[in-house]
Structures are given as C-alpha cells and as structure tokens.
N, C-alpha and C positions, 0 to 999 in steps of 0.2 A: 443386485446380488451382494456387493458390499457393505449395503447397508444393513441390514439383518444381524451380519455378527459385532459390527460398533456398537448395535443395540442393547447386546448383552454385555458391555462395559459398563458397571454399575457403576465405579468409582474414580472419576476425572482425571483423581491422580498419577494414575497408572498411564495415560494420553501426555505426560511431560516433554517424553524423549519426540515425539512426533511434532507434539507442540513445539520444543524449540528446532528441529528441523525443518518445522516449516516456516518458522519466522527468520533461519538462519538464508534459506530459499527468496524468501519473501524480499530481502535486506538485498541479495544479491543480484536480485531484479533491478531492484529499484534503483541501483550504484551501474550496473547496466546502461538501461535507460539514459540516467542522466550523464553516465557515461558519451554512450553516441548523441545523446541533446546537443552537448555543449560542447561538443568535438567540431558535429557541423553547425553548432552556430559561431565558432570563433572563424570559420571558413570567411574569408574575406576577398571580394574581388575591387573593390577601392583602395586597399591599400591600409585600412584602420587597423588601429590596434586589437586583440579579440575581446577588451572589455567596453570598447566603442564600439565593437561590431554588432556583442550583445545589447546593448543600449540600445542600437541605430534600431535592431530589427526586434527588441520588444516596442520600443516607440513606432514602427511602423507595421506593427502584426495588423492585420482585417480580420477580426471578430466572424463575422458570417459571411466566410467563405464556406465551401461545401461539406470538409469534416470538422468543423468547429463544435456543432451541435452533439455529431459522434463522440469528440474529443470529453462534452461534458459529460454526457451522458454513464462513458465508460468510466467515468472518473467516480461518479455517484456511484454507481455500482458497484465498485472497488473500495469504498469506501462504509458499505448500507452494511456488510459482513460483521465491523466491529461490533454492534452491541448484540446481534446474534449471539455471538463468543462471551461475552462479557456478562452477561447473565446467567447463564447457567454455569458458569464458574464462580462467581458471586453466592452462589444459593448452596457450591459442592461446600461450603468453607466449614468448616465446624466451629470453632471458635468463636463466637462472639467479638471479643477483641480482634481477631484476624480480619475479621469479616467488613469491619470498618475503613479497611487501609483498598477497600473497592470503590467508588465512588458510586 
C-alpha cells in the first residue's frame, strides 16, 4: 500500500529529509549496539582489566557455534542494501561534473 504513492516521486531530491532521518536512525543503532557490545564485554569475572577482557574474549571467540552463521548472514544482509541506494541516486544527478563525485 505504501508503495504505489513513493512511486510517484519522480524526483530523489525531494526524499533528502527522510534520507537523512533515516541515516540519522541508522547511526543511532549502530552506537546502540556497540554500545551494549562493549559494556558486556568489558564484564569481567577474572578480575582483567576491560581492554584485557576484550582481547581475552576476542582471542577465545568459537567461530561455529550455533548463531555464528546467523551472525554473518544478518550482516550480509545489512549490508547488500548499499548499492541498491547508490545507484539510483547516481543516475538522479543532473550534472555531469556532480555526477562524478559518485563512484
């Protein structure tokens, strides 16, 4: 249902304010996350300090355990979206010289 009327936005430009909301979202996630990452991994019951804790327990992670493969997967996926985006923003550019500064 929501898709039909994005359809009729001819011109990208007018998608700015939503595009930087959602990358403002996106940022806030992402400081989240590694927010509680690195909270419990400084959790120590040895007694280390939290950047010897992080050390200890990236040097002893197990690869294939049972959500490892989830882990990558969600990560591809999270990732596949960029050049979705980037293309058709690429192609809205009008200028020539602007057009360049896309890879």
């Amino acid at each position: 249902m929501f898709q039909i009327p994005m359809s009729w936005i001819r011109d990208i430009r007018k998608l700015t304010v939503t595009n930087l909301l959602a990358n403002i979202l996106i940022l806030y996630g992402l400081i989240t996350c590694l927010g509680f990452a690195f909270s419990n991994a400084v959790e120590s019951d040895a007694g280390r300090r939290p950047l010897e804790e992080i050390v200890y327990k990236f040097s002893n992670l197990e690869a294939f355990k049972s959500g490892w493969f989830l882990f990558i997967g969600t990560s591809v996926l999270l990732f596949e979206g960029s050049i979705t985006l980037l293309v058709p923003l690429q192609e809205a550019v009008y200028r020539e010289k602007d057009r360049k500064k896309f890879p």
